[in-house]
Structures are given as C-alpha cells and as structure tokens.
PDB file of N, H, CA, C and O in Angstrom:
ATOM      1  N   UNK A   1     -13.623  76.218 -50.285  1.00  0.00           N
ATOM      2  CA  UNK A   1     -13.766  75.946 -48.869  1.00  0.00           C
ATOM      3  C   UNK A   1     -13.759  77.264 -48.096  1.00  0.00           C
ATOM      4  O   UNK A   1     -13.106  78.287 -48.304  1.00  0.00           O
ATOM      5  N   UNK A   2     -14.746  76.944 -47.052  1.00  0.00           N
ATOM      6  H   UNK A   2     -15.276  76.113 -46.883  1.00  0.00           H
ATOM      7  CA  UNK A   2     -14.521  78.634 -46.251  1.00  0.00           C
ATOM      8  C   UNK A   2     -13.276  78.238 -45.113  1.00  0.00           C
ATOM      9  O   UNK A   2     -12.816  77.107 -44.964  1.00  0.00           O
ATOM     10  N   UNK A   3     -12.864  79.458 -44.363  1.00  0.00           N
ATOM     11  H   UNK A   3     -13.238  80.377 -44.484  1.00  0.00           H
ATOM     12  CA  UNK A   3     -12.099  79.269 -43.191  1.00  0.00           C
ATOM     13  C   UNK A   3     -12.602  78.103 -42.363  1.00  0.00           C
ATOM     14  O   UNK A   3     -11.817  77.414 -41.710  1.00  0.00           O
ATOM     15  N   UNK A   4     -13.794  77.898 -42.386  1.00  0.00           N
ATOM     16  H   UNK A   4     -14.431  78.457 -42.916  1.00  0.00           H
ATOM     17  CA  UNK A   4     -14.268  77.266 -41.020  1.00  0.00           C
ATOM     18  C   UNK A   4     -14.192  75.775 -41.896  1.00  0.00           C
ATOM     19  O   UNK A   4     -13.610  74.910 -41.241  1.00  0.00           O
ATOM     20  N   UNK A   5     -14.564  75.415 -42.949  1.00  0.00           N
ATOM     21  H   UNK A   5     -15.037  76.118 -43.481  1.00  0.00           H
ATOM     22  CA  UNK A   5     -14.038  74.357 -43.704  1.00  0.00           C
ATOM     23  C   UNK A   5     -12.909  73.404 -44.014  1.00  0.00           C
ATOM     24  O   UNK A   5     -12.806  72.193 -44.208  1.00  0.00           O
ATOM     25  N   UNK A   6     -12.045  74.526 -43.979  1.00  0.00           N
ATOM     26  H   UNK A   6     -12.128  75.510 -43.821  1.00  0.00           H
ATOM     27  CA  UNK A   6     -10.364  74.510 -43.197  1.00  0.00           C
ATOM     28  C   UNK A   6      -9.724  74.257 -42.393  1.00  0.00           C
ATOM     29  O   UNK A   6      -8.599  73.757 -42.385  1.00  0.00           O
ATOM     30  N   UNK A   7     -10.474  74.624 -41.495  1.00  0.00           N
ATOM     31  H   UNK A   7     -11.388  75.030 -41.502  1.00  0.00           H
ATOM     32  CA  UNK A   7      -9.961  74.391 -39.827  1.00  0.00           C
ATOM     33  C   UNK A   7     -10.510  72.847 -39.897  1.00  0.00           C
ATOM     34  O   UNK A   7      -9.719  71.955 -39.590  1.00  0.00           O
ATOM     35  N   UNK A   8     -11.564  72.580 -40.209  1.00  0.00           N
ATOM     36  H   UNK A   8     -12.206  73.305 -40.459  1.00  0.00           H
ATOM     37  CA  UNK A   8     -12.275  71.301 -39.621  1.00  0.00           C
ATOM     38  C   UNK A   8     -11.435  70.204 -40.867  1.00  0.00           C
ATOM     39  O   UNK A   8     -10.952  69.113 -40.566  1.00  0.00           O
ATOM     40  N   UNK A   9     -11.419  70.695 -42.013  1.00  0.00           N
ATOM     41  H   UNK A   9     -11.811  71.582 -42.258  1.00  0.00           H
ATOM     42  CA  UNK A   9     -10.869  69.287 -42.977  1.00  0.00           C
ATOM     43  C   UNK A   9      -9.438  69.089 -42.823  1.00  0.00           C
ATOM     44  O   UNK A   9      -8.991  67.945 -42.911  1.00  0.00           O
ATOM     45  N   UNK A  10      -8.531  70.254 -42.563  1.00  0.00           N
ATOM     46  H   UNK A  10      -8.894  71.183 -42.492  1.00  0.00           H
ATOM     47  CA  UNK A  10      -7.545  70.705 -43.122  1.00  0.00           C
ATOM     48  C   UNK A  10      -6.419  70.513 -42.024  1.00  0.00           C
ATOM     49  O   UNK A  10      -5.281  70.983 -42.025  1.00  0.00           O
ATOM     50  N   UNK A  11      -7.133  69.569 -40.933  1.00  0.00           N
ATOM     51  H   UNK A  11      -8.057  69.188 -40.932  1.00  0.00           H
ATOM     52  CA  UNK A  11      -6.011  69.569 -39.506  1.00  0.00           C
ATOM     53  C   UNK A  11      -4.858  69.002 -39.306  1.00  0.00           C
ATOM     54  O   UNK A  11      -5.088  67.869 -38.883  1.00  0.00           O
ATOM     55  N   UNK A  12      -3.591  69.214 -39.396  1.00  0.00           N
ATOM     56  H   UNK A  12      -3.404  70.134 -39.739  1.00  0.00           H
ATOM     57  CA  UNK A  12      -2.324  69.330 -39.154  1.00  0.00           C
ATOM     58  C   UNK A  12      -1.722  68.331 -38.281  1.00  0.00           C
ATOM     59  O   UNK A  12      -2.621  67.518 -38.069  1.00  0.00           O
ATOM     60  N   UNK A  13      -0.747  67.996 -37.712  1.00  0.00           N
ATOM     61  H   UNK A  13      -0.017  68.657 -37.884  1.00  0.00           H
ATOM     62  CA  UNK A  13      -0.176  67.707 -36.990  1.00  0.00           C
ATOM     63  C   UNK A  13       0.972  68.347 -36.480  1.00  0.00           C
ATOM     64  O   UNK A  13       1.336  69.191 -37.299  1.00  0.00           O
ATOM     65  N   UNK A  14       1.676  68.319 -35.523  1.00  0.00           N
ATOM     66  H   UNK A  14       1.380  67.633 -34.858  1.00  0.00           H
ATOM     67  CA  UNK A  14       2.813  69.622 -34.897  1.00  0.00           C
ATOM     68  C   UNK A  14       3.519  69.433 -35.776  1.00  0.00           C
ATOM     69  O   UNK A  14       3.756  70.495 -36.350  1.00  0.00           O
ATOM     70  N   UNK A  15       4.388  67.966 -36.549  1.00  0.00           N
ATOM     71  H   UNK A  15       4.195  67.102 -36.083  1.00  0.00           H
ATOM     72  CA  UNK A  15       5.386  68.576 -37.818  1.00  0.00           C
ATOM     73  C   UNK A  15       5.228  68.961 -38.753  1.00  0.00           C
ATOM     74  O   UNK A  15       6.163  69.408 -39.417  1.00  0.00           O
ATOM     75  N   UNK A  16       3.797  68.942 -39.247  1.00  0.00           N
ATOM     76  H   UNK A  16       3.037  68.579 -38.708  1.00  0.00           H
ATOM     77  CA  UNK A  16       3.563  69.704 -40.532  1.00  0.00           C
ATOM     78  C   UNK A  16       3.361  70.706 -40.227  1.00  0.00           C
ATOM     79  O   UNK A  16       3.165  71.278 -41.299  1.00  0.00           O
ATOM     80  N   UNK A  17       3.243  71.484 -39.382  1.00  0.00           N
ATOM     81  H   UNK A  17       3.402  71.019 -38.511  1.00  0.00           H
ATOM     82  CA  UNK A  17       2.393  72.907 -39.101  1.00  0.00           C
ATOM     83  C   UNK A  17       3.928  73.468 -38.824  1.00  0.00           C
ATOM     84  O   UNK A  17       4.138  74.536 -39.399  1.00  0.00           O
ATOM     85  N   UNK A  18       5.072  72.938 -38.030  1.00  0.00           N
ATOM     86  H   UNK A  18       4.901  72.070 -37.563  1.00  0.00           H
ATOM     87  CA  UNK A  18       6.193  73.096 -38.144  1.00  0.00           C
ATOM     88  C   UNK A  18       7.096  73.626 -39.640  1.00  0.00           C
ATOM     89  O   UNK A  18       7.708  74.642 -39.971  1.00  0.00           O
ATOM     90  N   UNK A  19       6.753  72.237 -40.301  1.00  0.00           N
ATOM     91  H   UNK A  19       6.256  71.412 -40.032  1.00  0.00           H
ATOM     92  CA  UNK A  19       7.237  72.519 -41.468  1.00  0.00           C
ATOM     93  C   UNK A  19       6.592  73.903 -42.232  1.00  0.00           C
ATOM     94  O   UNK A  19       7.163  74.772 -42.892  1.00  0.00           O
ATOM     95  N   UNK A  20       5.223  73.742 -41.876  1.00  0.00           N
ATOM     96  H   UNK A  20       4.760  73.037 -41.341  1.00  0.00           H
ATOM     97  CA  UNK A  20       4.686  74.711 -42.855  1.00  0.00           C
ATOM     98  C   UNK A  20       4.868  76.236 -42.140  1.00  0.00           C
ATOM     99  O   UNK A  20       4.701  77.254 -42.811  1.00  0.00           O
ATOM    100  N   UNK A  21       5.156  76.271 -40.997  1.00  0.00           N
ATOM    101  H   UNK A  21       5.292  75.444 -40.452  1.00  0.00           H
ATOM    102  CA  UNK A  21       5.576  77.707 -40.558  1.00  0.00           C
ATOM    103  C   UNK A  21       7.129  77.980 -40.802  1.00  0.00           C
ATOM    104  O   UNK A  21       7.573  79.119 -40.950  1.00  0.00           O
ATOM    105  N   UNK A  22       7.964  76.748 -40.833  1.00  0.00           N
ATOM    106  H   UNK A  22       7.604  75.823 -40.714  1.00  0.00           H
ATOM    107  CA  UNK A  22       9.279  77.534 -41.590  1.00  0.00           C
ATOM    108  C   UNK A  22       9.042  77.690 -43.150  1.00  0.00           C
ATOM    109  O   UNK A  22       9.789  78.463 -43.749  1.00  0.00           O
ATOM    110  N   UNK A  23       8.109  77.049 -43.817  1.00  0.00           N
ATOM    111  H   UNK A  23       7.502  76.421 -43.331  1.00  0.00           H
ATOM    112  CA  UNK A  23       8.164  77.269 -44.892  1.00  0.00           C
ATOM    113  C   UNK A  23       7.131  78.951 -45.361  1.00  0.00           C
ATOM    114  O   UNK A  23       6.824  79.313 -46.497  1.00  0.00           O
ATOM    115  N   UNK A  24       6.932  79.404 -44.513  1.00  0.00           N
ATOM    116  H   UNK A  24       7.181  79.110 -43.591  1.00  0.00           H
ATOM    117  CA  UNK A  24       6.074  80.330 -44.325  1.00  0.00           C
ATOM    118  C   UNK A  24       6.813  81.389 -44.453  1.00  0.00           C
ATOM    119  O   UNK A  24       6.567  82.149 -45.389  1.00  0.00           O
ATOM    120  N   UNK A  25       8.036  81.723 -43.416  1.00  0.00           N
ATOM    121  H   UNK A  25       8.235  81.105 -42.655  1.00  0.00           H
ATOM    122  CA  UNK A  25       8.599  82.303 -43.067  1.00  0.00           C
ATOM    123  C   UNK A  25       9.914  82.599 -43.812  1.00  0.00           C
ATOM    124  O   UNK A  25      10.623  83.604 -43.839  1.00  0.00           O
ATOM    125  N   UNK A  26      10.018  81.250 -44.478  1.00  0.00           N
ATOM    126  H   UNK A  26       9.441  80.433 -44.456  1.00  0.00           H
ATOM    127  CA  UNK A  26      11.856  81.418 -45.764  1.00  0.00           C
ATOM    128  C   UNK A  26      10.749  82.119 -46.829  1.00  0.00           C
ATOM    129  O   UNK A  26      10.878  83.343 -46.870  1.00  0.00           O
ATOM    130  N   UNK A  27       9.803  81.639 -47.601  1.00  0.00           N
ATOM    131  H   UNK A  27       9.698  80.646 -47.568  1.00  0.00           H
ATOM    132  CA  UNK A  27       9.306  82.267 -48.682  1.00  0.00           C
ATOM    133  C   UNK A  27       8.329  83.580 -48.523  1.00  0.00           C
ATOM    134  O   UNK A  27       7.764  84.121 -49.473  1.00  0.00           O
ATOM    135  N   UNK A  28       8.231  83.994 -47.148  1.00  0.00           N
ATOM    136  H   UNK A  28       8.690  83.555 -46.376  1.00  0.00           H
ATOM    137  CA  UNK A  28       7.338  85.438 -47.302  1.00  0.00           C
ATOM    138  C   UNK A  28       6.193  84.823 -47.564  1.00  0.00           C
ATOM    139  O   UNK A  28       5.677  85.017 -48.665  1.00  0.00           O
ATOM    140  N   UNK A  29       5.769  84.242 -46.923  1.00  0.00           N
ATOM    141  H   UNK A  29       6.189  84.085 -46.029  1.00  0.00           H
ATOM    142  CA  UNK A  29       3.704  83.911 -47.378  1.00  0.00           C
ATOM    143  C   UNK A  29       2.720  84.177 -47.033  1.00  0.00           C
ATOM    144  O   UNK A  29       2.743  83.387 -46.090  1.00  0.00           O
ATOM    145  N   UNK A  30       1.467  84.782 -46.918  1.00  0.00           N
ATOM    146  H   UNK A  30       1.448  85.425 -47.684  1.00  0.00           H
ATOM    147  CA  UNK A  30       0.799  85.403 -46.507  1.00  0.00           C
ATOM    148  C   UNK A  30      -0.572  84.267 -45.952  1.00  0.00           C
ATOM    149  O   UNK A  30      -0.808  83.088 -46.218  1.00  0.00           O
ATOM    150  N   UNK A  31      -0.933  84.793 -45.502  1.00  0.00           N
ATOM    151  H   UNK A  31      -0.741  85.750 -45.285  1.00  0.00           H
ATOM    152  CA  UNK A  31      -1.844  84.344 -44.647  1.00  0.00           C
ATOM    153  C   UNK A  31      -3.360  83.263 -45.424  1.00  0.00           C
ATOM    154  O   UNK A  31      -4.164  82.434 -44.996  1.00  0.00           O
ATOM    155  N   UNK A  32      -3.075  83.888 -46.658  1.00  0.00           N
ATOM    156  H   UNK A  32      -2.422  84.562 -47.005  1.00  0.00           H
ATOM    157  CA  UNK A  32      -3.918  83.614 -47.799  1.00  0.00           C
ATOM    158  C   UNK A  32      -3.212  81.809 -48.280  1.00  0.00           C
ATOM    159  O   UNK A  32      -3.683  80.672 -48.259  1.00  0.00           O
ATOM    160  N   UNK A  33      -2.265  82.244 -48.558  1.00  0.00           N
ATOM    161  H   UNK A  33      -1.882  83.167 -48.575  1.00  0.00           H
ATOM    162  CA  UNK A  33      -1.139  81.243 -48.937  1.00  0.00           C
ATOM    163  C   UNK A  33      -1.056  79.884 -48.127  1.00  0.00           C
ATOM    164  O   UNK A  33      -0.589  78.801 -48.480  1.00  0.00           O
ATOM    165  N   UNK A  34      -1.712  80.307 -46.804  1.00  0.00           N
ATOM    166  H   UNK A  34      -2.091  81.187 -46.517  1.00  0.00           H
ATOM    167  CA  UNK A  34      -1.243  79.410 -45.843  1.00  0.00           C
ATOM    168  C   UNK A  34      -2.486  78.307 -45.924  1.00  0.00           C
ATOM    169  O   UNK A  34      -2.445  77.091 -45.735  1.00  0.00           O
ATOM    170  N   UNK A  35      -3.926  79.411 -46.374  1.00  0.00           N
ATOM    171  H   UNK A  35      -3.959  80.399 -46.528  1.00  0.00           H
ATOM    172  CA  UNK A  35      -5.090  78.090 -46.687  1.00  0.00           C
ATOM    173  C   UNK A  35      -4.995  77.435 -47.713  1.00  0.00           C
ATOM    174  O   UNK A  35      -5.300  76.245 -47.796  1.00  0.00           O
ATOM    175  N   UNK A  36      -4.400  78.390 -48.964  1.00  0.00           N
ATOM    176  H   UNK A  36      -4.153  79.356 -48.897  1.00  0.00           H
ATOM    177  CA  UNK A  36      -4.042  77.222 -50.127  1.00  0.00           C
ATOM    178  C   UNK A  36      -3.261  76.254 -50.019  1.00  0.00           C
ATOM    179  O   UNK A  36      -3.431  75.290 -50.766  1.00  0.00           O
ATOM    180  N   UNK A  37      -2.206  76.253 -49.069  1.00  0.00           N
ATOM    181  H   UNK A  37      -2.068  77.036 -48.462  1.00  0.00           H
ATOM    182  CA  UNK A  37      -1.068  75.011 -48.747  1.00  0.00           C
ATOM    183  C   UNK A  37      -1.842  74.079 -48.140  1.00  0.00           C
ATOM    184  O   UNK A  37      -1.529  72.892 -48.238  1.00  0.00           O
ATOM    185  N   UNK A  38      -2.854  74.433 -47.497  1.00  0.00           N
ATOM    186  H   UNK A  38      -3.109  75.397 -47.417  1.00  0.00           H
ATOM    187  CA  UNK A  38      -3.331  73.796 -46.276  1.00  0.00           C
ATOM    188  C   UNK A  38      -4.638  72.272 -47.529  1.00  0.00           C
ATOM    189  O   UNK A  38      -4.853  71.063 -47.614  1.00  0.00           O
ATOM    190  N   UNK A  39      -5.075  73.675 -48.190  1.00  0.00           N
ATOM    191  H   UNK A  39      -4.900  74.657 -48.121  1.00  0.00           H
ATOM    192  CA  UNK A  39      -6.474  72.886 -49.326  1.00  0.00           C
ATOM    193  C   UNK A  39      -5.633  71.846 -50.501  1.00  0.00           C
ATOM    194  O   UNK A  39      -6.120  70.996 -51.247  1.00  0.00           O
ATOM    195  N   UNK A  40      -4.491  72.191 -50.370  1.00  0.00           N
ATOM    196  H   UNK A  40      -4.096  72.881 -49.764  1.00  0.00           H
ATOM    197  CA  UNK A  40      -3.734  71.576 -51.383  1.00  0.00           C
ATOM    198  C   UNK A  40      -3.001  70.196 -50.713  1.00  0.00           C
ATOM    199  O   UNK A  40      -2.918  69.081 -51.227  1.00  0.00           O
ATOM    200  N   UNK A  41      -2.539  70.615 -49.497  1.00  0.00           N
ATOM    201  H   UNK A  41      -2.607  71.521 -49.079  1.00  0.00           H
ATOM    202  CA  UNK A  41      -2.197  69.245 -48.903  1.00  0.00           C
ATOM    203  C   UNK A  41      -3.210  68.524 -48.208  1.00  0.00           C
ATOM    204  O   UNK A  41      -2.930  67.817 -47.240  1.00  0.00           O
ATOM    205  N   UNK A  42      -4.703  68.695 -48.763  1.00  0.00           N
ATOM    206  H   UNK A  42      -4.931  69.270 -49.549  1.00  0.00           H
ATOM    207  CA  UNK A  42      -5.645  68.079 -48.139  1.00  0.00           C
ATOM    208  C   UNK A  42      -6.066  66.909 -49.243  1.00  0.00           C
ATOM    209  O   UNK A  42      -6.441  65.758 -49.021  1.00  0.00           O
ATOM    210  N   UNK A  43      -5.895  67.530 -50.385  1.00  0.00           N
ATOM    211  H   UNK A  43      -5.591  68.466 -50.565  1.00  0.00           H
ATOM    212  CA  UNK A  43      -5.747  67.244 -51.629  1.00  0.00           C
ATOM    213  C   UNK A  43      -4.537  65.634 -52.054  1.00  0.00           C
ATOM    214  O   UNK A  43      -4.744  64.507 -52.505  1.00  0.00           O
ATOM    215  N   UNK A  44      -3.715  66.148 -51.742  1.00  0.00           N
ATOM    216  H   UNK A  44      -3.547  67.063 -51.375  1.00  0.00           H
ATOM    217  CA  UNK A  44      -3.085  65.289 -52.063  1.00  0.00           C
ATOM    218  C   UNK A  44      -2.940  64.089 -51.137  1.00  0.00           C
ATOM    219  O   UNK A  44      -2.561  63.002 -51.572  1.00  0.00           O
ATOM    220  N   UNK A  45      -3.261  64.307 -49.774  1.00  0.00           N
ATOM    221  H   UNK A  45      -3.568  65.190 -49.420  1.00  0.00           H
ATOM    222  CA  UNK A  45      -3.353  63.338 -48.757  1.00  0.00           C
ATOM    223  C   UNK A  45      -4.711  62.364 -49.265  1.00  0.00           C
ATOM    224  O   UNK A  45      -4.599  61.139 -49.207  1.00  0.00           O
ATOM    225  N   UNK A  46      -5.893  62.950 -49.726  1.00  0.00           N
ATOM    226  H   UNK A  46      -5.984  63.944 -49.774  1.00  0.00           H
ATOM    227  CA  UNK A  46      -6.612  62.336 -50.582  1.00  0.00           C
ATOM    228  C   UNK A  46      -6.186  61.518 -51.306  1.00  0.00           C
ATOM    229  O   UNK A  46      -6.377  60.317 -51.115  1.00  0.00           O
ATOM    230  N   UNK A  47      -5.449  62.042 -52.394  1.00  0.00           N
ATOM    231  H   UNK A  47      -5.295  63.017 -52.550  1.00  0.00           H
ATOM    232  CA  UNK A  47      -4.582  61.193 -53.370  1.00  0.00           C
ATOM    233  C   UNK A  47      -4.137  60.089 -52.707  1.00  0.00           C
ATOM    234  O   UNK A  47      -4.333  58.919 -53.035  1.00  0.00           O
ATOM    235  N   UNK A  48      -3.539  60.491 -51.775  1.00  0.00           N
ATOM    236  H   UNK A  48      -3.380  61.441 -51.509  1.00  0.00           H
ATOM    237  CA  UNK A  48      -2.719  59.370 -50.665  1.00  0.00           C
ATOM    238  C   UNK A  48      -3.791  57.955 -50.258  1.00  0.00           C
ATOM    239  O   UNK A  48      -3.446  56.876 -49.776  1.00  0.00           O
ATOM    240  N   UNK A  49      -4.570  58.219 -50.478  1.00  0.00           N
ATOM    241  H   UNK A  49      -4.850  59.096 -50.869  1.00  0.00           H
ATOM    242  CA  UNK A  49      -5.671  57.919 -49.264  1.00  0.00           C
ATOM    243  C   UNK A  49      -5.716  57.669 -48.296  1.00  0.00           C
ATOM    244  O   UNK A  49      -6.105  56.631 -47.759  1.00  0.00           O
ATOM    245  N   UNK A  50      -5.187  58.896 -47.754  1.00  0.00           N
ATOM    246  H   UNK A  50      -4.872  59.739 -48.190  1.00  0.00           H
ATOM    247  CA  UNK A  50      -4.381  58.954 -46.022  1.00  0.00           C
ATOM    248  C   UNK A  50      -5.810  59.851 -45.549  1.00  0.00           C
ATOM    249  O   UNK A  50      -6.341  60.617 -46.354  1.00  0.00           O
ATOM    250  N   UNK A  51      -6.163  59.722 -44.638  1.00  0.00           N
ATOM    251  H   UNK A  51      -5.732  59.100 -43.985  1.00  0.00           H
ATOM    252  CA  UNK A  51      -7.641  59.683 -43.062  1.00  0.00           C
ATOM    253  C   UNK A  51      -6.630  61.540 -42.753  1.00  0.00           C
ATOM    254  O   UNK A  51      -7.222  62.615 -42.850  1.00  0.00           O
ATOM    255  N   UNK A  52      -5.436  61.444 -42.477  1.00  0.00           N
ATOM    256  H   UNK A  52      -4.955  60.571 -42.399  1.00  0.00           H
ATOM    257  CA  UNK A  52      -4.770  62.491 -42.191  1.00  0.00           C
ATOM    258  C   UNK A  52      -3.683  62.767 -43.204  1.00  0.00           C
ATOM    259  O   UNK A  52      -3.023  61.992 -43.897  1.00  0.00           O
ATOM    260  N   UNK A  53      -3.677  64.649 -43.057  1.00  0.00           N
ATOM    261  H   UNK A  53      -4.213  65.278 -42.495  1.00  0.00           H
ATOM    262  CA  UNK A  53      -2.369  65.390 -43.750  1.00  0.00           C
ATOM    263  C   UNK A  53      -0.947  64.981 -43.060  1.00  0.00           C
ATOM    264  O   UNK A  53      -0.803  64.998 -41.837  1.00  0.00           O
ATOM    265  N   UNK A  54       0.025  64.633 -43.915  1.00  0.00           N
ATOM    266  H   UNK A  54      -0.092  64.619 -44.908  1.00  0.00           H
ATOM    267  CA  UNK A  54       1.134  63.929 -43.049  1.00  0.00           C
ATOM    268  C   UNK A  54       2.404  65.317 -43.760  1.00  0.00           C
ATOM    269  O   UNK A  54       2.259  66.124 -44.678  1.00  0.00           O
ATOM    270  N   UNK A  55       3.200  65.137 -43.120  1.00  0.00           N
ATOM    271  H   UNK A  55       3.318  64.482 -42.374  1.00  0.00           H
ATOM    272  CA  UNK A  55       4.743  66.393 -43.235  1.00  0.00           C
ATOM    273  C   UNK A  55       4.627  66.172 -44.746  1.00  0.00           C
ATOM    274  O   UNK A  55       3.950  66.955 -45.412  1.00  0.00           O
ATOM    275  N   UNK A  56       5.312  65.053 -45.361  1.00  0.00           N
ATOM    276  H   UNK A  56       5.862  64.417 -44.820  1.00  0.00           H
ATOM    277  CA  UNK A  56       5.214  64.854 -46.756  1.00  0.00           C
ATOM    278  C   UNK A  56       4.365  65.126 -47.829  1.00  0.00           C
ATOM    279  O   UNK A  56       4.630  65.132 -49.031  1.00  0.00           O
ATOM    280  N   UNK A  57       2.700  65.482 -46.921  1.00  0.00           N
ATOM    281  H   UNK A  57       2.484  65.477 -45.945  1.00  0.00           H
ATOM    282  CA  UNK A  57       1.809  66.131 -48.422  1.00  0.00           C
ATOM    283  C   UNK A  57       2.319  67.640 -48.110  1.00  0.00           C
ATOM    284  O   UNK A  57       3.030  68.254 -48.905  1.00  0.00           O
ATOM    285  N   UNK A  58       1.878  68.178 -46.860  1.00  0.00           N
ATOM    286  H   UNK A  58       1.300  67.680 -46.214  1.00  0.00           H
ATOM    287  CA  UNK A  58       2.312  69.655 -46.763  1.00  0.00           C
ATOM    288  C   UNK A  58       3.686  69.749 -47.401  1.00  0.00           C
ATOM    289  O   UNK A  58       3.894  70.898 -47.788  1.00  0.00           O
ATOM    290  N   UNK A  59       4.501  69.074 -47.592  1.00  0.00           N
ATOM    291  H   UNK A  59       4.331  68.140 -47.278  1.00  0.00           H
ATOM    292  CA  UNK A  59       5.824  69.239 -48.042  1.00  0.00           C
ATOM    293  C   UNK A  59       5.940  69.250 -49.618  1.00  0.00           C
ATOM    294  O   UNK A  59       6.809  69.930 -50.162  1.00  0.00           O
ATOM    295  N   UNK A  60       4.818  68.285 -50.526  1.00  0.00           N
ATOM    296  H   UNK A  60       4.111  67.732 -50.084  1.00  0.00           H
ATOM    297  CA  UNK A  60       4.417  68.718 -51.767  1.00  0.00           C
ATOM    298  C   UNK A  60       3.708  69.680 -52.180  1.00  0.00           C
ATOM    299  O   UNK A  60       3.682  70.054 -53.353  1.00  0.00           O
ATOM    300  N   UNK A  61       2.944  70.263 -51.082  1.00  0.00           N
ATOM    301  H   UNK A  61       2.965  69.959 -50.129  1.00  0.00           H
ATOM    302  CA  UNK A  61       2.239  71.793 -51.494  1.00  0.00           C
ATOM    303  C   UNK A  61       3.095  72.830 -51.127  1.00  0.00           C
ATOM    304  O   UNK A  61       2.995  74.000 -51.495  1.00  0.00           O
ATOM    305  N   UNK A  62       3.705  72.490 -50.594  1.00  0.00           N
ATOM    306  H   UNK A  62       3.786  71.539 -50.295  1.00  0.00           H
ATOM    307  CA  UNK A  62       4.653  73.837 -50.603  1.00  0.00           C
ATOM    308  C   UNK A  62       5.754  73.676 -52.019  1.00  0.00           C
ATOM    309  O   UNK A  62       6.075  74.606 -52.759  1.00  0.00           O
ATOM    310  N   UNK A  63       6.232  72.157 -52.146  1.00  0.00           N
ATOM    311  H   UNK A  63       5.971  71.401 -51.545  1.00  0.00           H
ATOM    312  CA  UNK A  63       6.883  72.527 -53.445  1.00  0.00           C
ATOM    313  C   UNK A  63       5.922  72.986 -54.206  1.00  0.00           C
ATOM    314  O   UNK A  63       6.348  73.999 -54.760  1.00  0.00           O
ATOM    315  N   UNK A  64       4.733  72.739 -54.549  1.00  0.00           N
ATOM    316  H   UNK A  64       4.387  71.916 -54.098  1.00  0.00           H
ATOM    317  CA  UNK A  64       4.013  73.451 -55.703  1.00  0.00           C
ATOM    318  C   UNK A  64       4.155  75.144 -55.878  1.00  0.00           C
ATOM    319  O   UNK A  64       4.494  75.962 -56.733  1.00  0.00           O
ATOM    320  N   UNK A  65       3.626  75.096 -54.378  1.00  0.00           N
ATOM    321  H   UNK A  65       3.350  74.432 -53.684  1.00  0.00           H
ATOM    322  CA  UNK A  65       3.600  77.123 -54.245  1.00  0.00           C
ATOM    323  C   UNK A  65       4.806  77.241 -54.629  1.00  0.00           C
ATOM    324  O   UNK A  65       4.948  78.026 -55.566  1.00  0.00           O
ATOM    325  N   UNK A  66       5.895  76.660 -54.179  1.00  0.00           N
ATOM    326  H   UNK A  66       5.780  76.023 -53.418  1.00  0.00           H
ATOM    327  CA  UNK A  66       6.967  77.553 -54.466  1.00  0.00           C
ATOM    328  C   UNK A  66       7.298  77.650 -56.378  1.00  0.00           C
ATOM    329  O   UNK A  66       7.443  78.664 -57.061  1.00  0.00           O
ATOM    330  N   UNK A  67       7.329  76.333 -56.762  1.00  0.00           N
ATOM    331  H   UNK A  67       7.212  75.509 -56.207  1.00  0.00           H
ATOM    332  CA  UNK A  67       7.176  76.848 -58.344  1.00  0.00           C
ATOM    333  C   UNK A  67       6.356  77.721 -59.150  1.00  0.00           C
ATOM    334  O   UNK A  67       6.595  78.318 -60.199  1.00  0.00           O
ATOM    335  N   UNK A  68       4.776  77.622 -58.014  1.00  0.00           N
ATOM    336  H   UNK A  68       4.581  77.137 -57.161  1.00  0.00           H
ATOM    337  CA  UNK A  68       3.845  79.009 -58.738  1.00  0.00           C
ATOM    338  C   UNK A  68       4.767  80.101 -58.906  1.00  0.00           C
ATOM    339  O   UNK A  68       5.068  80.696 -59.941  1.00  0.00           O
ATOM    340  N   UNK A  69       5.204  80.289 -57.619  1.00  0.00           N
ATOM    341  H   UNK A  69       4.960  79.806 -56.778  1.00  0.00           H
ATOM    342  CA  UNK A  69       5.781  81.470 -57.551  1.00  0.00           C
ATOM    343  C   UNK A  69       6.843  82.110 -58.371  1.00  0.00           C
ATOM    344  O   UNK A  69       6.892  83.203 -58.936  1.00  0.00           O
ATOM    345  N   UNK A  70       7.838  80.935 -58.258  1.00  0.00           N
ATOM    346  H   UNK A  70       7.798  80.047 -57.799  1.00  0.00           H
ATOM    347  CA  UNK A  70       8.990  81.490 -59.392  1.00  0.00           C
ATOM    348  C   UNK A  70       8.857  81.493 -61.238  1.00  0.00           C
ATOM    349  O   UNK A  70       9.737  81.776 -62.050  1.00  0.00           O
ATOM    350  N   UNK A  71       7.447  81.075 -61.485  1.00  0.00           N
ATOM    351  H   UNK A  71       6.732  80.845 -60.825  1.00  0.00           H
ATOM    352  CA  UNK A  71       7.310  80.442 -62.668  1.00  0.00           C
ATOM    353  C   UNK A  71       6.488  81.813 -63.207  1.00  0.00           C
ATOM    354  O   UNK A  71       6.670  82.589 -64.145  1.00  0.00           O
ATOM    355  N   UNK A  72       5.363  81.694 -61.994  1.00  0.00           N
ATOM    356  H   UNK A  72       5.214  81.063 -61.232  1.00  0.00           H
ATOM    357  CA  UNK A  72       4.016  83.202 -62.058  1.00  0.00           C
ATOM    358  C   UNK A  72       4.556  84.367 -61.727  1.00  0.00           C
ATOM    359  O   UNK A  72       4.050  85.428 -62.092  1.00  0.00           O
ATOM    360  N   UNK A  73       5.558  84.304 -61.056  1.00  0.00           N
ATOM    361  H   UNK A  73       5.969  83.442 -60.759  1.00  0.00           H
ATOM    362  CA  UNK A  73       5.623  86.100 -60.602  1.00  0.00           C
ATOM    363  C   UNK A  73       6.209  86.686 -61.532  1.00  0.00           C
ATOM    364  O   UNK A  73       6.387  87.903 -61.480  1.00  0.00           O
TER     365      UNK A  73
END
C-alpha cells in the first residue's frame, strides 16, 4: 500500500489513534511502524469483518509489533 492508500483504507477513530499514539510513544516507534500497525489493523478488522478499524484490532497489531520486536531484535 502507498501512503495515500493508507490514509484512505486505514482510517482510525480518536481511540484507536489514541491508543496507537501511546503505544507509539512507550515502545519508541517510528513513523514507518506506525503504517505497518495501521496495514495490520486493517487486516485484521477484515478478519473481523468490521466496515471499520476498532481500538481492539489496533490493539492486536500492536501486540504483534511488540513481539516482532522482542523476538527479532
């Protein structure tokens, strides 16, 4: 997906974007990080077969990143 792909599939609501900026901010994440959370909880809201990303998918893509992280680094 490009940026502009993102913006348009990938739209938020104030508590997930909430959630996902404290979760941004406890784990150090970069800006990069923030479209993969974003493509990943688009993903799973799919799964969901939820129309919209709800706190709870962003809240499973961030558990994912965070195990990349401690598992990959």
């Amino acid at each position: 997906m490009t940026p502009r792909q993102i913006r348009r599939y990938c739209k938020i609501d104030s508590d997930s974007e909430t959630l996902l900026e404290s979760a941004m901010v406890r784990q150090g994440l970069s800006a990069r990080a923030y479209d993969r959370i974003l493509k990943v909880s688009r993903t799973i809201a799919d799964l969901d077969s939820s129309d919209n990303i709800k706190p709870v998918h962003v809240a499973e893509a961030v558990g994912y990143r965070s195990l990349d992280r401690t598992y990959w680094a």
